[in-house]
MMTF fields as JSON, N, C-alpha, C and O atoms, coordinates in Angstrom:
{
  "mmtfVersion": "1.0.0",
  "mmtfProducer": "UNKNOWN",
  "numBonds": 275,
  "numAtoms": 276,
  "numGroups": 69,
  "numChains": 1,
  "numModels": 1,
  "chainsPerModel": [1],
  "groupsPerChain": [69],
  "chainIdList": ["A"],
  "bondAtomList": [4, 2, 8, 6, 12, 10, 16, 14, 20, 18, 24, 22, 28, 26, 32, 30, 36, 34, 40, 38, 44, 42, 48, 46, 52, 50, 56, 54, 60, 58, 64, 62, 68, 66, 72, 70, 76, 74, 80, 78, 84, 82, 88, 86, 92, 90, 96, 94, 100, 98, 104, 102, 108, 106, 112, 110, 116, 114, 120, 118, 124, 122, 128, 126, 132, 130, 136, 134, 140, 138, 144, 142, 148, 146, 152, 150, 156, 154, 160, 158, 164, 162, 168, 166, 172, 170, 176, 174, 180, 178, 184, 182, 188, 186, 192, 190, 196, 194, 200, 198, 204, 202, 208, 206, 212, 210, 216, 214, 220, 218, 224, 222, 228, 226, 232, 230, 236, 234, 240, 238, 244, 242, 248, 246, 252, 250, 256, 254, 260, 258, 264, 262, 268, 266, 272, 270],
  "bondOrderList": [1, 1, 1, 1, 1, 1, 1, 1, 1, 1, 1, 1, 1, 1, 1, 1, 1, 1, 1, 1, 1, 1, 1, 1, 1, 1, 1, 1, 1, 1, 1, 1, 1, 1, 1, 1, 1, 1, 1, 1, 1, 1, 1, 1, 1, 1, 1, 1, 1, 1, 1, 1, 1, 1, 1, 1, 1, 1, 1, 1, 1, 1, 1, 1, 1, 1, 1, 1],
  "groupList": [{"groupName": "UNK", "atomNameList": ["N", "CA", "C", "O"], "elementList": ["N", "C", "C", "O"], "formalChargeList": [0, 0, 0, 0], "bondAtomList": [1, 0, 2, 1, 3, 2], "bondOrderList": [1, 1, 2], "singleLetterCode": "X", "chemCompType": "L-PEPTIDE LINKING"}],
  "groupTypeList": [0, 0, 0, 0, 0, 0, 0, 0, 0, 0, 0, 0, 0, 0, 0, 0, 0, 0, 0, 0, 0, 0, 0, 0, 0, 0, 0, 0, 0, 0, 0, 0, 0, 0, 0, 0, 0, 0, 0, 0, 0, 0, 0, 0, 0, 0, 0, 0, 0, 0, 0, 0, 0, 0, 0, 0, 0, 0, 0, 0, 0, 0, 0, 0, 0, 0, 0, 0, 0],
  "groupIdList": [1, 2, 3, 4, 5, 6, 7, 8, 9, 10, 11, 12, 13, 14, 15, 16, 17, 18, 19, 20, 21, 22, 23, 24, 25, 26, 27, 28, 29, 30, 31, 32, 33, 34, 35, 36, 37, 38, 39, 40, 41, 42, 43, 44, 45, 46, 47, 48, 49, 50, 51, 52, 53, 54, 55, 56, 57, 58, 59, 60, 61, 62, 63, 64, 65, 66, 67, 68, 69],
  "secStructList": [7, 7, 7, 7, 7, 1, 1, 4, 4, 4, 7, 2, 2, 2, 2, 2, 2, 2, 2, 2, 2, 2, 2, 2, 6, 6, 6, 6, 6, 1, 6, 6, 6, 6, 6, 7, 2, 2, 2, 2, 2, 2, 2, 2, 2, 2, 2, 2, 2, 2, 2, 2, 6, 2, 2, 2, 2, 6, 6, 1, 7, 1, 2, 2, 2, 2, 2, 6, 7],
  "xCoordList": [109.08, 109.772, 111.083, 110.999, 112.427, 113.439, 113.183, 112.254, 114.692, 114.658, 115.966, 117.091, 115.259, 116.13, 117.749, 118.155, 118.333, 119.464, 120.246, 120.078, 120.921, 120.923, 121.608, 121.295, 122.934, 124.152, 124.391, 123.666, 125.391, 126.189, 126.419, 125.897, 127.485, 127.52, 126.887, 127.556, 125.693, 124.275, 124.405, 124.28, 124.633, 124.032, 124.774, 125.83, 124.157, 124.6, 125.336, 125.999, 125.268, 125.919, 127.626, 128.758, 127.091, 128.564, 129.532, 130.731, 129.162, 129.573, 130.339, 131.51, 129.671, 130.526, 131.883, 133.022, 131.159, 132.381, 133.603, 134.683, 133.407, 134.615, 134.911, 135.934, 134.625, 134.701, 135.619, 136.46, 135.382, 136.096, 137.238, 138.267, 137.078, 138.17, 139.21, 140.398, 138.571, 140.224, 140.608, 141.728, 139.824, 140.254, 141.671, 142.631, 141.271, 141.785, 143.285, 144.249, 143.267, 144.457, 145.567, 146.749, 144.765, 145.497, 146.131, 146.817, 145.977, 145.708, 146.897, 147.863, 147.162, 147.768, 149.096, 149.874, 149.029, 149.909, 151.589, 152.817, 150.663, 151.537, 152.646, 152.676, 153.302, 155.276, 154.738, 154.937, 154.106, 154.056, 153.578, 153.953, 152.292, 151.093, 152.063, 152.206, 152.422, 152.638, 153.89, 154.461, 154.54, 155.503, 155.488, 156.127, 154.113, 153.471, 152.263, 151.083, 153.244, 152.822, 151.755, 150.861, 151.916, 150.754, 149.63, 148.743, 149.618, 148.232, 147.702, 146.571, 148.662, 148.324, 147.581, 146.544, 148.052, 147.491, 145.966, 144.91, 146.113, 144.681, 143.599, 142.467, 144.064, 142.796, 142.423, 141.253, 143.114, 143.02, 142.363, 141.619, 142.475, 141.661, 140.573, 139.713, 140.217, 139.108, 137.728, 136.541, 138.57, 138.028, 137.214, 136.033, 138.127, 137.947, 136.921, 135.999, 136.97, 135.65, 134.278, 133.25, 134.399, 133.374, 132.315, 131.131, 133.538, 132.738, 131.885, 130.744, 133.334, 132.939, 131.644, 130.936, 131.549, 130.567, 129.326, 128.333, 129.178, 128.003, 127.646, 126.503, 128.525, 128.398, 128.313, 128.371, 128.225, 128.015, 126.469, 125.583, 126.43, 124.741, 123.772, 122.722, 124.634, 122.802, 123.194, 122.739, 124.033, 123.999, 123.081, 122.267, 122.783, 121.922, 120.442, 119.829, 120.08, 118.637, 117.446, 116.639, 117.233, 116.519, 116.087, 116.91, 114.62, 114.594, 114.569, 115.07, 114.105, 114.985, 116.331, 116.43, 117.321, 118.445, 118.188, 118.596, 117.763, 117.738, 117.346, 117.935, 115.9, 115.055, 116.268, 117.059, 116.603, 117.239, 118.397, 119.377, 118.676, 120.058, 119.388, 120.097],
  "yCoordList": [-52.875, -53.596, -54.152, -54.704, -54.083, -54.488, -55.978, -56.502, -56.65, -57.999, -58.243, -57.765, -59.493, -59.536, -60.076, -60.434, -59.995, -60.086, -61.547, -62.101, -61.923, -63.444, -64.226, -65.178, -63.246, -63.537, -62.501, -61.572, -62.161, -60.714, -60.316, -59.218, -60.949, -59.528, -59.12, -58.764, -59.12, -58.729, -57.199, -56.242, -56.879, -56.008, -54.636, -54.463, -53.87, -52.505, -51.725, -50.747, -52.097, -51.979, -52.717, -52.329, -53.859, -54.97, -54.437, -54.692, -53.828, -53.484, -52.309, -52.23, -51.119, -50.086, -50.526, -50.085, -51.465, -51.929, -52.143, -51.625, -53.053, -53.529, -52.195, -51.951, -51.052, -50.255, -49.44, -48.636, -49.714, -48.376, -49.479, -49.055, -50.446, -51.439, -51.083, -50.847, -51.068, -50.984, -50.15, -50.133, -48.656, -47.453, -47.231, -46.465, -48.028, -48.079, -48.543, -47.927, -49.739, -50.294, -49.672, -49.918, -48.967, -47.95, -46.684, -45.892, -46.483, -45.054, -45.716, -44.955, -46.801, -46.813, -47.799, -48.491, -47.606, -48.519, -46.803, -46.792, -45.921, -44.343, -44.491, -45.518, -44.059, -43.549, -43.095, -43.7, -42.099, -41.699, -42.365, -42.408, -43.218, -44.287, -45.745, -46.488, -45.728, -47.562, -47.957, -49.021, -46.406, -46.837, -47.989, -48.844, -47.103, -47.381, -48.733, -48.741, -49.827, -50.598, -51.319, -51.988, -51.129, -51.564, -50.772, -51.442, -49.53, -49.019, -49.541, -50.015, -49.425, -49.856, -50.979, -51.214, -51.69, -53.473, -53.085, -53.442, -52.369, -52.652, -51.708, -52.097, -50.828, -49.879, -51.348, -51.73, -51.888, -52.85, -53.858, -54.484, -54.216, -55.397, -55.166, -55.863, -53.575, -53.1, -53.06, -53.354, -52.54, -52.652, -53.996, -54.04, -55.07, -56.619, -56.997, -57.732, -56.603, -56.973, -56.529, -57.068, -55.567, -54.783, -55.636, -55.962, -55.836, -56.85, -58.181, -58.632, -58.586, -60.171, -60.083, -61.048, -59.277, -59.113, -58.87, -59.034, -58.47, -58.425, -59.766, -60.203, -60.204, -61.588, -62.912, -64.114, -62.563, -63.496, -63.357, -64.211, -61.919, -61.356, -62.276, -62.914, -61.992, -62.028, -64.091, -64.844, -64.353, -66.235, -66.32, -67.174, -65.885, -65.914, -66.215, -65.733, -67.163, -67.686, -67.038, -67.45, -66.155, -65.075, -64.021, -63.485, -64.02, -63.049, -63.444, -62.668, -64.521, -65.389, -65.01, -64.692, -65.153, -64.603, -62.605, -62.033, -62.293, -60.703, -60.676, -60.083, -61.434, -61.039, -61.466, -60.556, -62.694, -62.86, -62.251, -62.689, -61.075, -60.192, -59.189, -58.447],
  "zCoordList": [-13.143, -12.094, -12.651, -13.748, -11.991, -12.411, -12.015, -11.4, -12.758, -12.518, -11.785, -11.934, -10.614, -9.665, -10.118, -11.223, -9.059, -9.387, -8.95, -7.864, -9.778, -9.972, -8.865, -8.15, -9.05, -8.471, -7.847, -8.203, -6.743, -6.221, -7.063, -7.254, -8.364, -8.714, -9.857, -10.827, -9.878, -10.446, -9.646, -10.41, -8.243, -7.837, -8.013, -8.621, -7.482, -8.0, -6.933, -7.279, -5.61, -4.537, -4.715, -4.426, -5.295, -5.485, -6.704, -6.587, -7.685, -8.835, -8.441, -8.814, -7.527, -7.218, -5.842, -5.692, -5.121, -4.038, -4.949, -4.662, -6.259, -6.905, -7.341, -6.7, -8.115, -8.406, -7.517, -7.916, -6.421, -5.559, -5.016, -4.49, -5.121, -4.344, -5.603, -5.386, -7.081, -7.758, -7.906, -8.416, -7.501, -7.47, -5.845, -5.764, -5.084, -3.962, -3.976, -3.522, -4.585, -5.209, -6.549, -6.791, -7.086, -8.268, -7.412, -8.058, -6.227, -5.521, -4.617, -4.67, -3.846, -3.183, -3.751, -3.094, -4.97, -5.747, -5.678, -5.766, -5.512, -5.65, -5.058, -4.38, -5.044, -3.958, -2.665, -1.612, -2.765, -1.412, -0.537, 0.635, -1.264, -0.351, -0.085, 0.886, -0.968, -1.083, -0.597, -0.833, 0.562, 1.361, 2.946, 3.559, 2.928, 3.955, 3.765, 3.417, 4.191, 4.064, 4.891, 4.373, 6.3, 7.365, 6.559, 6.029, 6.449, 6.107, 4.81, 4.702, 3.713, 2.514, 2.719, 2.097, 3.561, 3.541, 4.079, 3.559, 5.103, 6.114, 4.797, 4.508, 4.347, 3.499, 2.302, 2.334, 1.597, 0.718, 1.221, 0.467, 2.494, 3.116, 3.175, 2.636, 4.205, 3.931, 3.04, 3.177, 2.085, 0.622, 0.18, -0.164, 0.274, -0.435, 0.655, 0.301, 1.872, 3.074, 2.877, 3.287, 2.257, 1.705, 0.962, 1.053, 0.081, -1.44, -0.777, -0.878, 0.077, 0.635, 1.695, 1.984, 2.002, 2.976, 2.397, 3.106, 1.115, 0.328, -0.45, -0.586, -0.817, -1.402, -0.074, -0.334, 0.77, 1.955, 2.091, 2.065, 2.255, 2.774, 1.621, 1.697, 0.671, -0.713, -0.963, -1.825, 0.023, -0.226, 0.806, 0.454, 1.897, 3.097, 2.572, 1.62, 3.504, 3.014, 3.168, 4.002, 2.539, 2.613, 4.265, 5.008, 4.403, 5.747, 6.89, 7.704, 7.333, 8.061, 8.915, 10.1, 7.915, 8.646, 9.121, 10.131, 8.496, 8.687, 9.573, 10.477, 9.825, 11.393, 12.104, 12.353, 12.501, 14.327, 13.979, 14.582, 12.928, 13.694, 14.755, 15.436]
}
């Protein structure tokens, strides 16, 4: 049995979000991408929502919140 995970970013879901969030940001840092700035912004926001939205979930007081979604 693994051992739970402490914090967010304990998790393995959270570790690859950051993962692809700085891949996202290296990628659109390019000439061709990083002209385009409305998009650049919204894919990068994207990204960082990702993370935040996982680290919101695993502060949630356990199942409780899961059931009344």
């Amino acid at each position: 049995m693994s051992n739970p995970a402490r914090t967010f970013e304990d998790l393995d879901v959270y570790q690859k979000a950051r993962t692809l969030t700085n891949q996202v940001y290296t990628l659109t840092r390019r000439s061709g991408f990083a002209k385009d700035f409305g998009l650049v912004d919204q894919i990068r926001r994207a990204c960082v929502s990702v993370m935040s939205n996982i680290a919101e979930g695993f502060e949630r007081n356990g199942n409780a919140d899961l059931l009344s979604m």
